[in-house]
N, C-alpha and C positions, 0 to 999 in steps of 0.2 A: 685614694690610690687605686687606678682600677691594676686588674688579675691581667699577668699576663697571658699570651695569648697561646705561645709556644714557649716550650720548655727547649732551654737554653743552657747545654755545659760547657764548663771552661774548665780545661786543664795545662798548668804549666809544668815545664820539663827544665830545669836547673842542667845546662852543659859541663858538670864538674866532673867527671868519670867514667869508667869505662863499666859498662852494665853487666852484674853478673844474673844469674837465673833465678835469685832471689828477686831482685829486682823487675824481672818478666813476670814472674810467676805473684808476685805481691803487688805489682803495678802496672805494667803494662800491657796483659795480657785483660788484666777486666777493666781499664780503662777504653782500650777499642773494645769490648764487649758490650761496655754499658753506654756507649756512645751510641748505636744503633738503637735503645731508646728514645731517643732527642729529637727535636725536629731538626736542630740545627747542634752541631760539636765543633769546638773551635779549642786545638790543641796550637800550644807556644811554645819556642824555646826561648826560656828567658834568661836568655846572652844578661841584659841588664841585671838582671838580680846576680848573677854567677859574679857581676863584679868584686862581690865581696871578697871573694876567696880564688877567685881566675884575673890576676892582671898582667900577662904576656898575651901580645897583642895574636904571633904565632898558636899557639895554644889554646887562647880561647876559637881562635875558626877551622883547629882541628878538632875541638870535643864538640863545637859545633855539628860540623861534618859527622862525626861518629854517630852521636845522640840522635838527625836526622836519618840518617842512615839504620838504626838499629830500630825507630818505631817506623820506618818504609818497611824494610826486610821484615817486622813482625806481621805485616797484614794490613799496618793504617793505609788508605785508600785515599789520597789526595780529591779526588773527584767528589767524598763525601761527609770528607773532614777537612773542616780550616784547619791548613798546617804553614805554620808562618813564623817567621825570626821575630820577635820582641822587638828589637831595634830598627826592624825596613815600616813599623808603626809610629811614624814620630807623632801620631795625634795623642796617644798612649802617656807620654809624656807632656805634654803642653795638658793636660787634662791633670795630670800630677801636680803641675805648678800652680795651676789652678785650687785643686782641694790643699795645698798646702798652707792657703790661707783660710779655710775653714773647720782644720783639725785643732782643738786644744793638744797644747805639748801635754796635758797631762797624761790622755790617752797613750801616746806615746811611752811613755817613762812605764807604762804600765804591760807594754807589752814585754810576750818569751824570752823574744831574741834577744833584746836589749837587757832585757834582768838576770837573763843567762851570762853575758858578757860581766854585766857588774858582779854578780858573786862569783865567776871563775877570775876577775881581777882580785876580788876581797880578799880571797884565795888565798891568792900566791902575795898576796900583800902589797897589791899595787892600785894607783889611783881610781876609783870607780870608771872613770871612761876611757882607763890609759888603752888605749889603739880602735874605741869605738869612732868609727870613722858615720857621716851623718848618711850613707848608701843602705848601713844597718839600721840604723835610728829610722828611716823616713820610707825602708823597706815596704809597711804594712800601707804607707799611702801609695806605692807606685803597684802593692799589689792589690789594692781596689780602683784602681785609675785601670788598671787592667780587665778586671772584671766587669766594672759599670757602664764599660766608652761600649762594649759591646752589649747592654744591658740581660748578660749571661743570668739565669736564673737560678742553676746549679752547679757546684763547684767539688768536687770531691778532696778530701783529706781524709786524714787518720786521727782516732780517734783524740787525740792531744794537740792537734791543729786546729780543730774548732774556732777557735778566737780569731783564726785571720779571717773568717769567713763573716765574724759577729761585729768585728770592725769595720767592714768591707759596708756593712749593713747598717751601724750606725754613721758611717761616715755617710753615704745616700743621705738616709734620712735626714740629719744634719743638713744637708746642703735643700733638700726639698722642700724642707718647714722652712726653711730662712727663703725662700721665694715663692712659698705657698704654689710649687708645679711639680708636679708628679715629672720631674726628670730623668730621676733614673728608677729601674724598678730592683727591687731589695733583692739581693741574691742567698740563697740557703746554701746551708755546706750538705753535702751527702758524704754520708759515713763510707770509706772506700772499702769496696767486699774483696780484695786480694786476700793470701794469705800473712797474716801479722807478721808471722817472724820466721825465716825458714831457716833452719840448724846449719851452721856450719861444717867443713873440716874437722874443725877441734870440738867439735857442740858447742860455741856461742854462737849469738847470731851470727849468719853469714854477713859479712862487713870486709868491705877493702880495708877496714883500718886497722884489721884484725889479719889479712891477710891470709883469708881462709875461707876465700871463695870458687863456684868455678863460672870460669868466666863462659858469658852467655854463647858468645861465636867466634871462640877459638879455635875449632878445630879436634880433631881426635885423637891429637898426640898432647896438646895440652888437656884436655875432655879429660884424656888418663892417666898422668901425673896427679891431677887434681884428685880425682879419686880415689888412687892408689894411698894418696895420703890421708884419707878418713878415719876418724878412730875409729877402735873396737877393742871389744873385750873378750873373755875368754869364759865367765860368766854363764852356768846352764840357766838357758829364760825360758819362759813359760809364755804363749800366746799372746799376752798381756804385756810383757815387759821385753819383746822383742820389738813393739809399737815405740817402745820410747827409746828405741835404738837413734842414733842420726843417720844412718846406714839405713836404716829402715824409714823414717819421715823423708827423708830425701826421694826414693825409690816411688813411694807411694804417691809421689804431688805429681808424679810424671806419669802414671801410667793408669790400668783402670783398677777398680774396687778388685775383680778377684785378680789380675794377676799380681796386687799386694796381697792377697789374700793366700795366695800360690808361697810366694816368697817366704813369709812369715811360717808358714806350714814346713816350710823346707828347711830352713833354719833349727826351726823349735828340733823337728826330728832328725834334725842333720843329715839328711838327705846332700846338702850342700854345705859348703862352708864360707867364711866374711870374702875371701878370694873370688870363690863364682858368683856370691852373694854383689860383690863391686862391678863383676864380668856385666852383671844383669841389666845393674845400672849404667853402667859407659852406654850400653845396647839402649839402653832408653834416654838417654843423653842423644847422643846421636841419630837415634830414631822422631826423636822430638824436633829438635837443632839444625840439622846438617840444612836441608834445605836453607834454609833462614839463613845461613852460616853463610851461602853459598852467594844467596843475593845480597848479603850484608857486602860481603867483599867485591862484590861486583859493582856494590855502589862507589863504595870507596875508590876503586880507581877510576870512577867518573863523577868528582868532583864538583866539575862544571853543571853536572845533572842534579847533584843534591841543592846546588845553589839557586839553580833556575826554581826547582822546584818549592822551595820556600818564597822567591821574590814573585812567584803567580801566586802563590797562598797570599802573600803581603798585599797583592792586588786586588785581590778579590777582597778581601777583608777591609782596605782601608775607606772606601765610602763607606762603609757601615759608622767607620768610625770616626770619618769626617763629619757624615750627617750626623751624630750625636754632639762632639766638638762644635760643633755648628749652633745647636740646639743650649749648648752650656752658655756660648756668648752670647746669644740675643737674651736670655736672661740676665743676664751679669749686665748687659749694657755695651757690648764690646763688639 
């Protein structure tokens, strides 16, 4: 198996929701950072995977639009990032049906997704696959048919995702020893460096399902509502335990080391109170955002522009992935 030559990442973007700053600040923001690494970055939005849980035809080419729209407005650079729809790649797929016949179902049965589904049926006391549909089952092959057709060498996840990245790699191998050809080359997960979990509203994680987030480019009359609603306490803290405020971890991921440092100090000696302590924050909310805010919605009402803009990504990307598809069937004999 030779080395390859250039390092190669792939990252996919699941169209199911509307992004809060958790999500920038955990993912999107060191994903275009650590792409500038690479020789080559090749970011998707994988419309196909979101089938699981997005089936209005409507709705999914609005979170389309949105999810597109909110990694342009962050800074991704089309010009030196593949930025491409999942579905304008039909080699992506014909390369799935392909490995479908060289995966054992056991591998399968052994994946998250699927064992996650079985004990949340065991649960509630219902049949082990009652509504596992085979889009979830057969997930982990469409997401190394993704990875491979472009022979990506690095793939970022969170620590607990590991195993798509380790299947992704025995399925390769799998397929390269059964033809003795260094076909595809084995892809690594890279541990992703955002921040793990950024505090909520209420202090759980920030999470739509929790409903206690603030959302990324809403604007400054939502920006403060959202903040207005953060807990606090009444609490005399001390240097130390003003840090594991949420009010305070919130503050501090936006701005630099002393002026959390400034904050913290003004708190402790109450100089200011959770009131101006929120003030500060909206102020760094919008000093971070607004920009962003501004070309997110600008995207939005042009449409036409986010779709062109993904079907010259689709363009550019699919001879890479036809010449691979290519390379799969003179093997196979096809």
């Amino acid at each position: 198996m030779t080395e390859p030559q250039n390092r190669i990442i792939l990252t996919g973007i699941k169209p199911t929701g509307t992004p809060h700053i958790g999500n920038y600040l955990g993912a999107i923001e060191p994903a275009l950072r650590r792409a500038d690494e690479y020789s080559e970055a090749f970011f998707f939005i994988a419309d196909y995977h979101a089938l699981n849980s997005v089936q209005d035809g409507e709705t999914m080419k609005e979170l389309t639009r949105n999810v597109a729209a909110t990694w342009l407005a962050a800074g991704l650079d089309p010009s030196k990032i593949h930025f491409y729809r999942q579905s304008d790649v039909p080699e992506i797929f014909e390369l799935e049906t392909i490995l479908n016949n060289f995966v054992p179902k056991g591998w399968m049965n052994k994946m998250h997704g699927y064992k996650a589904a079985i004990d949340k049926n065991r649960a509630a006391g219902k049949l082990d696959d009652f509504e596992v549909n085979m889009g979830l089952y057969n997930y982990p092959i469409l997401m190394t048919s993704d990875i491979i057709i472009f022979n990506a060498t690095h793939v970022p996840v969170g620590r607990d995702q590991t195993q798509h990245v380790e299947i992704a790699r025995d399925i390769a191998q799998r397929f390269n020893n059964q033809f003795n050809d260094a076909v595809f080359i084995l892809p690594e997960h890279v541990i992703a460096d955002g921040i793990a979990e950024l505090p909520g509203l209420d202090g759980r994680k920030m999470s739509k399902s929790y409903n206690n987030t603030i959302p990324l480019y809403a604007g400054r009359e939502v920006w403060e509502q959202a903040v207005r609603k953060i807990v606090t306490d009444s609490i005399e803290h001390t240097h130390e335990t003003i840090r594991e405020t949420v009010l305070f971890k919130l503050y501090s991921t936006l701005v630099t080391e002393d002026q959390a440092n400034d904050m913290a100090s003004q708190l402790v000696e109450k100089t200011i109170g959770w009131k101006q302590a929120k003030d500060l924050l909206l102020e760094a909310v919008e000093s971070r955002f607004s920009d962003q805010a501004r070309k997110y919605n600008e995207l939005l009402q042009n449409p036409d522009h986010i779709d062109t803009v993904l079907a010259e990504g689709a363009a550019k990307v699919r001879p890479i992935a036809q010449a691979q598809l290519a390379h799969v069937k003179q093997v196979l004999g096809i």
